[in-house]
C-alpha positions in Angstrom: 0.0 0.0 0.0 1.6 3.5 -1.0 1.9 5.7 2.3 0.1 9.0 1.6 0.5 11.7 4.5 -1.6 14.9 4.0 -1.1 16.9 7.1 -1.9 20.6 7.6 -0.4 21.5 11.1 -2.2 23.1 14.5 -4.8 25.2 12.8 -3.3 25.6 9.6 -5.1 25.1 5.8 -6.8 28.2 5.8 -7.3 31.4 6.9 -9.3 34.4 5.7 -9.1 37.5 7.5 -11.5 40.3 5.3 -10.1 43.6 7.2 -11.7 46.7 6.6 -9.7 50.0 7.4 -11.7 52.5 9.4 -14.9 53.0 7.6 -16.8 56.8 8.2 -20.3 56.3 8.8 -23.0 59.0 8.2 -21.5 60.7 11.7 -17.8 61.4 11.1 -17.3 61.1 14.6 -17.4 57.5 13.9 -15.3 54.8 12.5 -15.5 51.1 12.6 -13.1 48.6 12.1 -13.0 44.9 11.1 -11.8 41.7 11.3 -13.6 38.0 10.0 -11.2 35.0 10.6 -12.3 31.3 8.7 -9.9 28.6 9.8 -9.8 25.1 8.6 -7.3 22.5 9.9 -7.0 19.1 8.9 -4.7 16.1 9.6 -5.0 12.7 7.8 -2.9 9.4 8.0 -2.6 6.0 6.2 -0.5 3.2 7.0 1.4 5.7 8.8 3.7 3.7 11.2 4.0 6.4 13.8 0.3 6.2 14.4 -2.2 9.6 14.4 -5.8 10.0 14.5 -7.4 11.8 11.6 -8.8 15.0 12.7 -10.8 18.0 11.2 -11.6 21.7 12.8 -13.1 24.1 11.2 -13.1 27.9 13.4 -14.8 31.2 12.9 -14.2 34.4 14.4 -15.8 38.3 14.0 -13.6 40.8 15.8 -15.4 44.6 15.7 -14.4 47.8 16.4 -17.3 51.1 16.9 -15.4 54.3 17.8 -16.9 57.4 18.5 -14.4 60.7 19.2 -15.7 64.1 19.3 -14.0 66.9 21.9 -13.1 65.5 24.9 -15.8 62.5 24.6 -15.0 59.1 23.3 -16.1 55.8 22.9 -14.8 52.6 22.2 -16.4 49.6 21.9 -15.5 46.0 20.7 -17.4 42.8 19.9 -15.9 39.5 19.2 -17.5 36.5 18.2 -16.4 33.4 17.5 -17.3 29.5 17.6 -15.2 26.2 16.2 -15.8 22.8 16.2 -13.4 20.1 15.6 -13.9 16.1 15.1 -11.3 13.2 15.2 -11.9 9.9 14.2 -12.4 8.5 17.6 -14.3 11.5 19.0 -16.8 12.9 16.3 -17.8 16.6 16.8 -16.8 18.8 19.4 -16.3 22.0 20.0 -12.9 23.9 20.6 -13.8 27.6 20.7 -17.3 29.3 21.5 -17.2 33.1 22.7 -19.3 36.3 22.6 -17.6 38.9 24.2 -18.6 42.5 24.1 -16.3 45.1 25.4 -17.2 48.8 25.8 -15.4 52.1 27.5 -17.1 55.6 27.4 -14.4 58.1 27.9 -14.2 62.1 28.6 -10.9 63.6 28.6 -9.5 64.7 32.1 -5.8 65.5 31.2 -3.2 64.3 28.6 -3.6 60.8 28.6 -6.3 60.8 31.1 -9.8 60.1 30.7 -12.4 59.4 33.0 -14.7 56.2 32.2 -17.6 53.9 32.4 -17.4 50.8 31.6 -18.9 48.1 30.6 -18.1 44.1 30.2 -20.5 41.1 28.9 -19.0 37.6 28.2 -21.1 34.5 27.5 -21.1 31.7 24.8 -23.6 30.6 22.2 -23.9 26.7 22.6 -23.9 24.0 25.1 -20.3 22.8 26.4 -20.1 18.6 27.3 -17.5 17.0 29.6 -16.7 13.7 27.6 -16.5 10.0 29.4 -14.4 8.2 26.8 -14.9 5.1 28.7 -18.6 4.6 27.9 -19.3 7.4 25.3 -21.2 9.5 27.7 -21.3 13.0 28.4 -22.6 16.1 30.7 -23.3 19.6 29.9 -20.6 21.8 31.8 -22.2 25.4 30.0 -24.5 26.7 27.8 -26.1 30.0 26.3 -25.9 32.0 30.0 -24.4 29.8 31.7 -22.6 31.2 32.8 -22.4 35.3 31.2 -20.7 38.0 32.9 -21.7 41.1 33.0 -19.5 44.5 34.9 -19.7 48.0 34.7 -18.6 50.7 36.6 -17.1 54.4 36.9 -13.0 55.1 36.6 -10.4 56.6 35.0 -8.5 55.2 32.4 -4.7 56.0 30.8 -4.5 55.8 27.4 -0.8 56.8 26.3 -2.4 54.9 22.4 -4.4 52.3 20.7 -1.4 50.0 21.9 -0.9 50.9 25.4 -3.3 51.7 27.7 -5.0 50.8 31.3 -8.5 51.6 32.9 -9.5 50.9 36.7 -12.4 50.9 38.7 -12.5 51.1 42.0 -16.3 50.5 42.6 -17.3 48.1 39.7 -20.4 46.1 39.7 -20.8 42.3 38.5 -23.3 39.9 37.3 -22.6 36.1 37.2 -25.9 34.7 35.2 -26.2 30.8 35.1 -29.4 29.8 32.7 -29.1 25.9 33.5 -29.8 24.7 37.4 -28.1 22.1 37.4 -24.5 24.3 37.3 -25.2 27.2 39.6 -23.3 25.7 42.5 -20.4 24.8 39.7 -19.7 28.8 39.0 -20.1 29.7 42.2 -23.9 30.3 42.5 -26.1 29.1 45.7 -28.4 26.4 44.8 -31.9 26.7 43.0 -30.6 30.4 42.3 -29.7 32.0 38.7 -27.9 34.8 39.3 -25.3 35.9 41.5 -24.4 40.1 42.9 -20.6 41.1 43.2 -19.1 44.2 44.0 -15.9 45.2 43.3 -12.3 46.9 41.6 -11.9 45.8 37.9 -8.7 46.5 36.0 -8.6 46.0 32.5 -5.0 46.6 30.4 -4.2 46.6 27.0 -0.2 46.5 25.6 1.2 45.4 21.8 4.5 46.1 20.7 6.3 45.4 17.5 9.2 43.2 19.1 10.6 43.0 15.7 9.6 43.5 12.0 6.4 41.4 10.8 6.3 40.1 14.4 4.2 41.5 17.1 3.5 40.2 20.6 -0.4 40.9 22.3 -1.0 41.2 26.0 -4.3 41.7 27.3 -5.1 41.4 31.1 -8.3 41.8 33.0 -8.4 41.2 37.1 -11.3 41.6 39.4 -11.4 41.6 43.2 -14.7 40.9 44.7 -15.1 43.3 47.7 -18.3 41.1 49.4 -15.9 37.7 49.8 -12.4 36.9 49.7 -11.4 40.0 48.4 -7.3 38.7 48.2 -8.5 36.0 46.0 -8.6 38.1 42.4 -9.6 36.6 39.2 -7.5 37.2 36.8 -8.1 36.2 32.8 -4.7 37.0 31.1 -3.9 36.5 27.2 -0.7 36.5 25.2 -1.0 36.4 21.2 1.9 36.1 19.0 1.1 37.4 15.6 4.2 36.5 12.9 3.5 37.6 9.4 5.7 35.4 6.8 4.6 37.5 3.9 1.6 39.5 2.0 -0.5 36.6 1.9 0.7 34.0 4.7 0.5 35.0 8.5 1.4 32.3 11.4 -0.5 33.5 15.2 -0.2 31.2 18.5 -1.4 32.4 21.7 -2.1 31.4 25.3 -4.9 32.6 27.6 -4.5 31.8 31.6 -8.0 32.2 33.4 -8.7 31.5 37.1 -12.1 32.2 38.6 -12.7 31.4 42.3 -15.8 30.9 41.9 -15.4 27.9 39.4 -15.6 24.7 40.3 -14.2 21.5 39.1 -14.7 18.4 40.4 -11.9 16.1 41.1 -11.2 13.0 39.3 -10.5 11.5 42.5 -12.2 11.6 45.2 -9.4 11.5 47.8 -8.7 15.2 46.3 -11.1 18.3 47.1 -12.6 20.1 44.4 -11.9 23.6 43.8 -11.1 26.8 41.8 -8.2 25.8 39.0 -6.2 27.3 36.7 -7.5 27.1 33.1 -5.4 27.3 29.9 -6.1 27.6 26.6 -3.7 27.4 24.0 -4.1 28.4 20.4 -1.1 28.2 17.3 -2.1 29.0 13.7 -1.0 29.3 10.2 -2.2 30.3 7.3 -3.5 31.7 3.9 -4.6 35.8 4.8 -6.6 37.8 2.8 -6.5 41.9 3.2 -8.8 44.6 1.6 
């Protein structure tokens, strides 16, 4: 039998990024600016001595910007979107990315630099999430549609030296946790029979990208909450690093990492000797592939 080996790396194949530069609307004031992401990766084996599974992913992702800026006001807001499933030939379908995430920051201008702010946070997902029993092919639902969202807002001030580097804090920031299934209130932190959970806080939100050398730039983004009402020294933080690398017009390569750790999540422990508890989570992402810019 000839050995054929069609592999396409961690998220590689395809990807299609349609960028639109800022775009005037019927108010100057405004611009908006765009990114749409369609990712296809695929791995196949035969006869392949090594072993390997054959797998297929397939990812989208819609990343917004709405500005305003007129005399000292401004504001910025951001929606992402994005879902992915991916299937190997023992699994079937499942999914590896689901997100809705809007982000918004109302500004008015204090001193160079300076603004004072509200803002504004809401983070969910659009589907149901499964924990997997390979064992005997069962699974449980872990998250859903609202289950949990997130939702914060409050007054502060904000530094904003550019669109690469810049910080905003506030000390007295509201925050929603909303669970829409019963069965996983207690799991993110909620009391039982309840669906919805009050916190009040400080929320820091900071933004930082630098061109570490040409084609190549390195993304940090870091949010952290402190929960005034329990256990305030116990802050949740949700950090990501993105490495973008662009090979040439057409071809870009991006891997990046996100660290998240909620208190108020629960996992239970795969054995039972061990208590069950808040954990770190990681996500890590690398892709390559075919970029499209207009």
């Amino acid at each position: 039998m000839k050995k054929v080996l069609f592999t396409f790396g961690a998220a590689i194949l395809l990807s299609l990024q349609l960028r639109a530069q800022d775009v005037p609307v019927a108010d100057s004031a405004w611009k908006i600016h765009g990114e749409n992401t369609f990712l296809i990766n695929q791995s196949s084996f035969s006869n392949w001595a090594a072993g390997g599974n054959n797998a297929f992913a397939a990812n989208l992702v819609f990343n917004y910007d709405f500005n305003y800026a007129k005399d000292k006001w401004s504001w910025d807001n951001k929606v992402i979107a994005g879902y992915g499933l991916s299937k190997q030939e023992e699994t079937g379908w499942r999914k590896n990315d689901d997100r809705v995430i809007l982000n918004s920051l109302l500004g008015y201008k204090a001193a160079e630099h300076w603004l004072y702010t509200f803002f504004m946070n809401f983070n969910t997902q659009f589907a149901k999430g499964y924990e997997y029993n390979d064992d005997n092919n069962t699974k449980k639902v872990i998250s859903g549609a609202f289950a949990p969202a997130y939702l914060s807002f409050g007054p502060g001030f904000a530094y904003k030296k550019s669109d690469n580097f810049r910080f905003n804090l506030s000390p007295a920031a509201a925050r929603f946790v909303f669970v829409g299934i019963d069965s996983l209130a207690t799991k993110y932190g909620l009391d039982p029979g309840k669906s919805s959970r009050f916190e009040f806080g400080a929320s820091f939100d900071a933004y930082y990208k630098v061109d570490i050398m040409q084609n190549v730039a390195l993304e940090n983004i870091l949010k952290l909450y402190s929960n005034y009402t329990e256990k305030p020294q116990n802050v949740d933080v949700d950090y990501t690093l993105n490495l973008f690398m662009k090979v040439n017009k057409f071809i870009s390569v991006n891997a990046g990492v996100q660290l998240l750790y909620d208190d108020n999540t629960k996992f239970t422990p795969e054995n039972s000797s061990i208590p069950g508890g808040a954990r770190l989570q990681v996500k890590q992402i690398v892709g390559a592939g075919f970029t499209y810019k207009f």
